[in-house]
Each structure stands twice: as C-alpha cells, then as structure tokens.
N, C-alpha and C positions, 0 to 999 in steps of 0.2 A: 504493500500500500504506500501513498506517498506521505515523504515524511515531513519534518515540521517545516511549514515554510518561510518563516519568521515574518520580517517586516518586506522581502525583496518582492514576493509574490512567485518568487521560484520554488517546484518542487520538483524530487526527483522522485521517477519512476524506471524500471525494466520492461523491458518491450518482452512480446513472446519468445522468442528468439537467446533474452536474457542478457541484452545489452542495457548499461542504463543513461536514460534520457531525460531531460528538463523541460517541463511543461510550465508555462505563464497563463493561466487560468485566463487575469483579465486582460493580457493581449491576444488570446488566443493562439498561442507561439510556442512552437519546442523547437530542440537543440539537444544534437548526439555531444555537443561542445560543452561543458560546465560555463555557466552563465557569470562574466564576473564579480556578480551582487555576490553566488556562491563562496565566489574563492577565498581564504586565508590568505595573510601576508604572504605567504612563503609561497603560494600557487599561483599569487597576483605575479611575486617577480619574477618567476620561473617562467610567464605568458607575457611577462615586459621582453624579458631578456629575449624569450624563443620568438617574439613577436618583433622584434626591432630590426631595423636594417643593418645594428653592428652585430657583429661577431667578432670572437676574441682567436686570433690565432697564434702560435708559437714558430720563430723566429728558427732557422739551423742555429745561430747563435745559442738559443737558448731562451730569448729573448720576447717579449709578445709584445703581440701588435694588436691593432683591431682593423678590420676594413668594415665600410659600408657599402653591401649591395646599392643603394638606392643611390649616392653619391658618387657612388666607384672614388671611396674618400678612403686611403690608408694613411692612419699615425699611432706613435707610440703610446701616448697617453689615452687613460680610460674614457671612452666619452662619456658624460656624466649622466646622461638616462641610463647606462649599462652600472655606473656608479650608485647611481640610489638605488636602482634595483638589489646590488650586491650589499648595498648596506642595508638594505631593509629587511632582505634575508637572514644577514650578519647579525642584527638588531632582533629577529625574531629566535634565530637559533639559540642567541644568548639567552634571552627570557624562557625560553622550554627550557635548556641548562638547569638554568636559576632554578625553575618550579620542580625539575626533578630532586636536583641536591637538596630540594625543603625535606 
C-alpha cells in the first residue's frame, strides 16, 4: 500500500511487475524516478552531482580535474555546484556519525 506521504503529496507505490513508482495524487502524475520533495540530503546531492554537467576526473599525474559536458569547460578547481553538493553530503555523513556514536 502507499506509504506516508507527508507534506510533498508524493507517495510510493510497486507496480505489478514489483518495480516501485511515485504517484502525485493531486497532479495526477507518477515517476519510475524518486520525486525530489522525496529525496534526503545525501540523495539530493548524489542527483546534483549525477545530474550536472561537471564531472570529476583523475589526471595520469595523479591529479583531478573536472570537465563540463555542457561547456566543453576543463579546470583544476572544484566547480562549486559539485562543491556544495560534496559538502552537503560531507555535512550529512557527519550528522548520521554523530547520531550513531550517541
């Protein structure tokens, strides 16, 4: 059955088959994709990161870089959407940490 849908108006459900899928009651709308009202921090930037036009890659040096598909843009530094992402991760990992060691 579909579970709680809090405030977003998304709920999830399994299709026959036993895939699960997101149904929006009053738009009348689903999605095999998790809805972002759904996601947790850590799922937001994992769909920032998978979702952006940088990517991070590793140098023969040793070294990373990032390019952007969408810019055909390579440099050494983080560009800073891929930054908050990695911090908001960093920021959430730390707090599950924290709440474990309680």
């Amino acid at each position: 059955g579909p579970r709680c849908s809090m405030n977003h108006g998304w709920t999830e459900h399994k299709s026959p088959d036993g895939r699960t899928y997101y149904y929006h009651k009053e738009r009348g709308v689903s999605a095999w994709e998790k809805p972002p009202e759904m996601m947790n921090a850590a799922q937001l930037s994992a769909a920032a990161i998978s979702t952006s036009a940088w990517k991070e890659y590793t140098a023969a040096s040793g070294k990373k870089y990032y390019f952007n598909s969408a810019t055909r843009t390579t440099q050494w530094s983080m560009p800073p959407e891929l930054k908050a992402a990695a911090d908001a991760a960093a920021a959430l990992a730390a707090a599950t940490a924290a709440k474990a060691a309680e």
